[in-house]
N, C-alpha and C positions, 0 to 999 in steps of 0.2 A: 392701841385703840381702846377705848373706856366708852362705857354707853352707861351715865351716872344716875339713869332713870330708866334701867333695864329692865323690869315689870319681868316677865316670863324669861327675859333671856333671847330673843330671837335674832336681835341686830350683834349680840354677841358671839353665836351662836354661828350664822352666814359667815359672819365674818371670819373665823376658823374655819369654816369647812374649804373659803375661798383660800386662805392663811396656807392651807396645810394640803392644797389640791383636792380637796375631796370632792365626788359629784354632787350635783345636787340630786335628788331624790333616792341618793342612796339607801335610807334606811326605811322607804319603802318596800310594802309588801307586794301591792297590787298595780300596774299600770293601766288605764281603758285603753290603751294599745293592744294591748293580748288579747280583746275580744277582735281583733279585724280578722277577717277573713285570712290575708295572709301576714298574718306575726311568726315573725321564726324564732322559737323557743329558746334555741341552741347558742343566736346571734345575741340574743337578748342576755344572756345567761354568763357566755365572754364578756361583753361589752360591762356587764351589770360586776362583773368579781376584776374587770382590770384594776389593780391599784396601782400600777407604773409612774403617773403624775401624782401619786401623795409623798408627802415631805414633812419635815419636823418644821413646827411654825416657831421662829428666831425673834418674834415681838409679843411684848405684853400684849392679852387680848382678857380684857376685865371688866365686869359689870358691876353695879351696886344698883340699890334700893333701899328709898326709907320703908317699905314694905316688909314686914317678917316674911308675911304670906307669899309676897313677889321673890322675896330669896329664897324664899324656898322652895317654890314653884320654878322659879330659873335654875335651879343646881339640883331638881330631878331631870329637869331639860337638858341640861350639860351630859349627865350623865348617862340620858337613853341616846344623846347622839354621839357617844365615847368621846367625848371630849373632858373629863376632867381635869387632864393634865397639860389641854391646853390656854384652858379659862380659868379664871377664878372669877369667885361673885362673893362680896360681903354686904351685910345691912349696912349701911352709911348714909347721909342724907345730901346730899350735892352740896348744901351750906359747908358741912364740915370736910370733906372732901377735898384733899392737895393731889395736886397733878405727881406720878413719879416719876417725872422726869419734866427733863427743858423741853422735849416738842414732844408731839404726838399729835393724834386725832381723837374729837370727841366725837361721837356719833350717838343722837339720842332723838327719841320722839317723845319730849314731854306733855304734859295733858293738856289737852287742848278744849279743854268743854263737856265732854260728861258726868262728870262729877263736882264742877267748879260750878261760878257763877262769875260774869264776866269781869266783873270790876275785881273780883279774886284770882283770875288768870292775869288781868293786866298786872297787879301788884307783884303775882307772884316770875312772870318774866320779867319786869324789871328788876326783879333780885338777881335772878339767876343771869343778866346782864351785867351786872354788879360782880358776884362773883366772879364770871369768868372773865371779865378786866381784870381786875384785882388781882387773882391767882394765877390763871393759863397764861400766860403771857406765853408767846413763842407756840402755839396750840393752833392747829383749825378746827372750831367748833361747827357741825355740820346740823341740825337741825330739821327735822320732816313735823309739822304741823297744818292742822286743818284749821285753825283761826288764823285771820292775817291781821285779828284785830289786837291780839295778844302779841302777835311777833313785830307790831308798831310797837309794843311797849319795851317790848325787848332792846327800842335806842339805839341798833344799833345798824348799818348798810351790808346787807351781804355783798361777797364779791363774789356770789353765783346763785344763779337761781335755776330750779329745775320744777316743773311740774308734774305729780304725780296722784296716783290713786291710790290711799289705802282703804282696801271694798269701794264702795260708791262714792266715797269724797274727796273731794278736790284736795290736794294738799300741795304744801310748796316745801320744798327738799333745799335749805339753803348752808349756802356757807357762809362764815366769820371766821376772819384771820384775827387773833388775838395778838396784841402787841401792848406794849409799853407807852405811852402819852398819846397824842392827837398826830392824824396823818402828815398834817404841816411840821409839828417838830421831826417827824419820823425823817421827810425828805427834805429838809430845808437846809441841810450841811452839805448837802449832792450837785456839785457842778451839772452842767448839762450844757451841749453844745449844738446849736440848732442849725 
């Protein structure tokens, strides 16, 4: 799993804790649970140190950034949630960026409008459409984005769409199976019997 616009590290980060069974809110300190009248301390306390479901994570799980600041800020992130030795994060830019291997997943939330301007997000998804034809071939590139008017230029038809919220905004959580030529060449040699 690679997330090649990993900013802080978080979709890399989930993704190991899910990897390697760890709970979620493990490296909290405080629940607002413990304020209820009945919280049992004790119950909380097992439940909170079981590590029975953790395991060694058996897949690459790697982010980049053309960011100094975003890699650097994502590999103190690694670090406070003890994952070093399951992530890695390097400065790299998506452009120059090769898959390590024949398949995998891409999982990224590219920028979608706060610091662009539009006709510079449509340009810059249809690069990034670009590359990942070109390169991932054999890849499901999963994408979460809050413009749908940037993921038009992106060219290309998810084969799943999910609606979701990151904070207040609508976003759509899609997928792209990366392959080699046009869908017609891809099934056109496949018998089918009706």
């Amino acid at each position: 799993l690679i997330d090649p616009m990993c900013g802080s590290g978080t979709i890399a980060i989930e993704a190991a804790l899910i990897a390697r069974g760890i709970a979620p809110g493990i490296f909290r300190s405080h629940f607002g649970f413990e304020a209820w009248e009945d919280f049992d301390a004790d119950l909380l306390d097992t439940i909170y140190n079981d590590d029975s479901r953790e395991r060694e994570c058996e897949v690459l799980i790697a982010g980049s950034d053309i960011s100094e600041k975003s890699v650097e800020m994502a590999r103190i992130n690694v670090r406070a949630a003890g994952l070093s030795k399951t992530i890695r994060v390097a400065k790299q830019s998506i452009f120059e960026l090769m898959p390590p291997s024949r398949e995998g997943v891409v999982v990224t939330n590219p920028p979608y409008g706060e610091r662009l301007k539009q006709f510079q997000l449509d340009s810059f998804y249809q690069q990034l459409s670009d590359v990942f034809k070109a390169r991932w071939a054999g890849w499901d590139v999963w994408m979460i984005s809050g413009n749908q008017l940037a993921m038009k230029s992106f060219g290309l038809h998810p084969s799943k769409t999910i609606t979701l919220f990151n904070g207040p905004l609508e976003c759509k959580y899609q997928r792209f199976s990366m392959y080699r030529g046009s869908l017609r060449e891809r099934y056109a040699d496949r018998d089918y019997d009706y």
